[in-house]
C-alpha positions in Angstrom: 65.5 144.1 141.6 65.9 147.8 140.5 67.7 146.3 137.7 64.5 144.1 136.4 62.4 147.1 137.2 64.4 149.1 134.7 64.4 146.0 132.1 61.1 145.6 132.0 60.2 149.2 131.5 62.5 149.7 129.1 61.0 146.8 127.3 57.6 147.9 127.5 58.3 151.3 126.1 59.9 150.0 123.3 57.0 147.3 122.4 54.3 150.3 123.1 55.7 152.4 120.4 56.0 149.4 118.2 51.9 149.3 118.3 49.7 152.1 117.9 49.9 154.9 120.4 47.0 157.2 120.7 45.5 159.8 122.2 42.3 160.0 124.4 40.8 161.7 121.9 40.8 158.3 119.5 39.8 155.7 121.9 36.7 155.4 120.6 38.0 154.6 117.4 39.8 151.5 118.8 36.9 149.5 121.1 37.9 146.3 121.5 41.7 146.8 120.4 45.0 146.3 122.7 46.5 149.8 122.0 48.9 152.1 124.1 46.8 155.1 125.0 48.9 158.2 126.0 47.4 160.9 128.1 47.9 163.1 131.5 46.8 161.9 134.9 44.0 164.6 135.9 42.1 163.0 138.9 41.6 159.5 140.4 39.6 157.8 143.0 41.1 155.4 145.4 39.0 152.3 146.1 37.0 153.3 149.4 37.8 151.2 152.9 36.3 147.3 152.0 36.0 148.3 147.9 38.8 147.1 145.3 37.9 149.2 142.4 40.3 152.7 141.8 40.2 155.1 139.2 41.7 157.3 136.9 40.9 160.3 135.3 42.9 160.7 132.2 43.1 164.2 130.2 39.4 165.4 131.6 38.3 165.0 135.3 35.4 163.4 136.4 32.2 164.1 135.2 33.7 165.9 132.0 35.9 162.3 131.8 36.7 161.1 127.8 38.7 158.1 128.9 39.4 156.5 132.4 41.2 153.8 133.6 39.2 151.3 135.5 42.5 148.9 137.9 42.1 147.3 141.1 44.2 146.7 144.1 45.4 143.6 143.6 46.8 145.0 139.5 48.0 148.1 141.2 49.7 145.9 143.4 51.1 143.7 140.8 52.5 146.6 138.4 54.3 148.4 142.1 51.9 151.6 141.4 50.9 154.9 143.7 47.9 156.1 141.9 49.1 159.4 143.8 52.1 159.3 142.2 50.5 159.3 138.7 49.0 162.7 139.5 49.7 165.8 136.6 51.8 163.2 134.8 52.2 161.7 131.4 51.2 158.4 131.4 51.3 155.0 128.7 48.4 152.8 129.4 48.3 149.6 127.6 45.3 147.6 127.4 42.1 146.8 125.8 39.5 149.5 125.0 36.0 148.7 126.2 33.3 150.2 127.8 31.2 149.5 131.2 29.1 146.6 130.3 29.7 146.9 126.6 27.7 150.0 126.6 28.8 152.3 123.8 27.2 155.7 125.3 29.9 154.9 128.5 33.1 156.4 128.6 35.8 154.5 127.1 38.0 152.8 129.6 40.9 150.2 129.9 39.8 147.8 133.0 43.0 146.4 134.7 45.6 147.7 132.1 49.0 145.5 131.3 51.0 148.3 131.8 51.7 152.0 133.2 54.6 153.8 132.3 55.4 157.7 133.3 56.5 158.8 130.0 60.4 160.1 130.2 60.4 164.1 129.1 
């Protein structure tokens, strides 16, 4: 199983570099695009007791946030994540770039990524 694990990391990582990786400074930039976003875990919030919505402050902590990432437990679940284990790392994200409701004054956000990766120093 560890052996898949490693697989399909390694094969993310390589198809994440193969697309454009950016910052959380150009997400806006990209609404509506599948991109790989790279940035630093800075806060989170779990989903409270009887709520299925977590998340995750990337570069800037909440209310100062530029770009979050909006996953619930069931996608946490199915990409074997600890959000607490994400903390003060470097992290790829990829998914689409919206915003809540399609509302462009929100803060850009991926909602229920494909992938997380801790990026390798």
């Amino acid at each position: 199983m560890k052996n898949i694990v490693t697989i399909v990391l390694v094969l993310f990582s390589i198809h994440c570099f193969s697309q454009d990786t950016i910052t959380t400074t150009k997400v806006k930039d990209y609404m509506d695009k599948e991109v790989c976003v790279l940035g630093k875990v800075v806060s989170y919030k779990l989903a409270s007791e009887g709520k299925n919505t977590n998340y995750i402050n990337i570069d800037k902590p909440y209310p100062e946030s530029i770009f979050t990432v909006v996953i619930s437990n069931f996608y946490l679940e199915k990409l074997n994540l600890k959000i607490e284990a994400l903390q003060d790392k470097n992290i790829y994200i990829k998914g689409k770039i919206t915003t809540y409701k399609n509302d462009p004054k929100q803060i850009p956000q991926i909602y229920n990524p494909t992938s997380i990766v801790i990026k390798k120093d």
